[in-house]
C-alpha positions as CSV (number, residue, x, y, z in Angstrom):
1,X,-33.8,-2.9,-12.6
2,X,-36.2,-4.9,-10.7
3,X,-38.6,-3.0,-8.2
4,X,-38.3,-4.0,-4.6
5,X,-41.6,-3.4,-2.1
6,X,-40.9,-0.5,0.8
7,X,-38.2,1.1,-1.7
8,X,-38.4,4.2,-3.2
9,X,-37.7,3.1,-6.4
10,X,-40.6,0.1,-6.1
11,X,-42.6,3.2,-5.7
12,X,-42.2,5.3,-8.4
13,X,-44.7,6.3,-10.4
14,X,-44.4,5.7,-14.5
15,X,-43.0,2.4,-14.5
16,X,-41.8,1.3,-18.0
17,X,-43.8,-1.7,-19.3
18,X,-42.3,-5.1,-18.5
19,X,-42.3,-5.6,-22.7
20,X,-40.4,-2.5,-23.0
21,X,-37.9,-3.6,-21.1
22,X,-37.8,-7.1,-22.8
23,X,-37.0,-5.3,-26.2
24,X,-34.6,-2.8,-24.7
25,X,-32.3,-5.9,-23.3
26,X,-32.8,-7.7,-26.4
27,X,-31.4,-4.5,-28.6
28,X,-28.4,-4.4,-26.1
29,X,-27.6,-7.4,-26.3
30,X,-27.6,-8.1,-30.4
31,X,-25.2,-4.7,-30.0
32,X,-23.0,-6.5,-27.8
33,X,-22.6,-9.5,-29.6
34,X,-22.1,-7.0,-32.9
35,X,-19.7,-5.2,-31.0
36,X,-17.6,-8.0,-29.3
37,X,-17.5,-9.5,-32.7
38,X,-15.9,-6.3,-34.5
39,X,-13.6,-6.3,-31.5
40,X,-12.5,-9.6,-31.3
41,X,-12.0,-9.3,-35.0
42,X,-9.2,-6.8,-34.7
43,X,-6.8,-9.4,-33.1
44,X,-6.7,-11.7,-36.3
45,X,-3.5,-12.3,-36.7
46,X,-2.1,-10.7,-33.4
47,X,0.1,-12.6,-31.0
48,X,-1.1,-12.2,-27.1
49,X,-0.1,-14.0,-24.0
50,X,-2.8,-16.4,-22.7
51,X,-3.5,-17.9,-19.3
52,X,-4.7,-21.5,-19.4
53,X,-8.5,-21.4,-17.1
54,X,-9.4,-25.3,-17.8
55,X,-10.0,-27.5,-20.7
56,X,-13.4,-27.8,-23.0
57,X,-12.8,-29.9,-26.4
58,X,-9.8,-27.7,-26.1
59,X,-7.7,-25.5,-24.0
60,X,-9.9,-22.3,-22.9
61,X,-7.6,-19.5,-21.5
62,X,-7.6,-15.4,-21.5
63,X,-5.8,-12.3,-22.5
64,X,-4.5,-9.8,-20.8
65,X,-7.4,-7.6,-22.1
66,X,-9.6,-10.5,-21.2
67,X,-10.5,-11.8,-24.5
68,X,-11.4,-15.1,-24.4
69,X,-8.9,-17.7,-26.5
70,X,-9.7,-20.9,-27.3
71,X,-6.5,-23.6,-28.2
72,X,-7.0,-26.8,-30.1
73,X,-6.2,-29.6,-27.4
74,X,-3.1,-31.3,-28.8
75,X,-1.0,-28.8,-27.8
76,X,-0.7,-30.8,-24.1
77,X,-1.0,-27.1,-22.0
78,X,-1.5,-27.0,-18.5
79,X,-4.2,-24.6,-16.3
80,X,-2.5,-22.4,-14.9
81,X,0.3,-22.0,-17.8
82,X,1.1,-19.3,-19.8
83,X,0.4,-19.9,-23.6
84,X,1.7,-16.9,-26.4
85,X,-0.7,-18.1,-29.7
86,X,-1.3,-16.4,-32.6
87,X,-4.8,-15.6,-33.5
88,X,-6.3,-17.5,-36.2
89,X,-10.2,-16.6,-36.2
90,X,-13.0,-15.8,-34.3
91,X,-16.1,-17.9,-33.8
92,X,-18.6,-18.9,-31.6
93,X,-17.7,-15.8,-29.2
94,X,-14.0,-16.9,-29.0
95,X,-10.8,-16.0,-30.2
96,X,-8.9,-19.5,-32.1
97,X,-5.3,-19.4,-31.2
98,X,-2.8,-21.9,-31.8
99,X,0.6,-21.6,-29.8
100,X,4.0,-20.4,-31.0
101,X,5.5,-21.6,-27.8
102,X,4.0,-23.4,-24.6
């Protein structure tokens, strides 16, 4: 929330301190990384479909479920292209796949 002059809201009394706010948004987001990690986490060894979104020292793509999967690059996929992989790991706030068929 960011107050805006000539809005009721950029006049409200009791405004929370700009440092609380800070700390707030830091606390949600170490629970988000926590909690995408635990969910990611679930899908070791899971086969999902993936769509192929573009290429970075691999093949990024994404799930149904929008989980983000990235595919080691010698596996010559295409963006656009369906991929199924298996998931091997999670790291770096992706899901490691490698394909069963392309």
């Amino acid at each position: 929330f960011s107050p805006r002059p000539g809005t009721a809201a950029g006049e409200m009394p009791h405004m929370v301190p700009s440092y609380v706010v800070k700390e707030r948004m830091r606390i949600l987001q170490a629970l988000n990384v926590v909690k995408k990690s635990h969910y990611a986490e679930k899908f070791k060894g899971k086969e999902l479909d993936v769509l192929i979104e573009g290429f970075d020292e691999g093949y990024i793509g994404v799930s149904d479920n929008y989980l983000k999967i990235a595919i080691p690059p010698q596996y010559g996929l295409k963006r656009g292209s369906m991929a199924h992989v298996r998931i091997e790991e999670y790291g770096k706030g992706r899901l490691i796949g490698i394909p069963l068929r392309a």
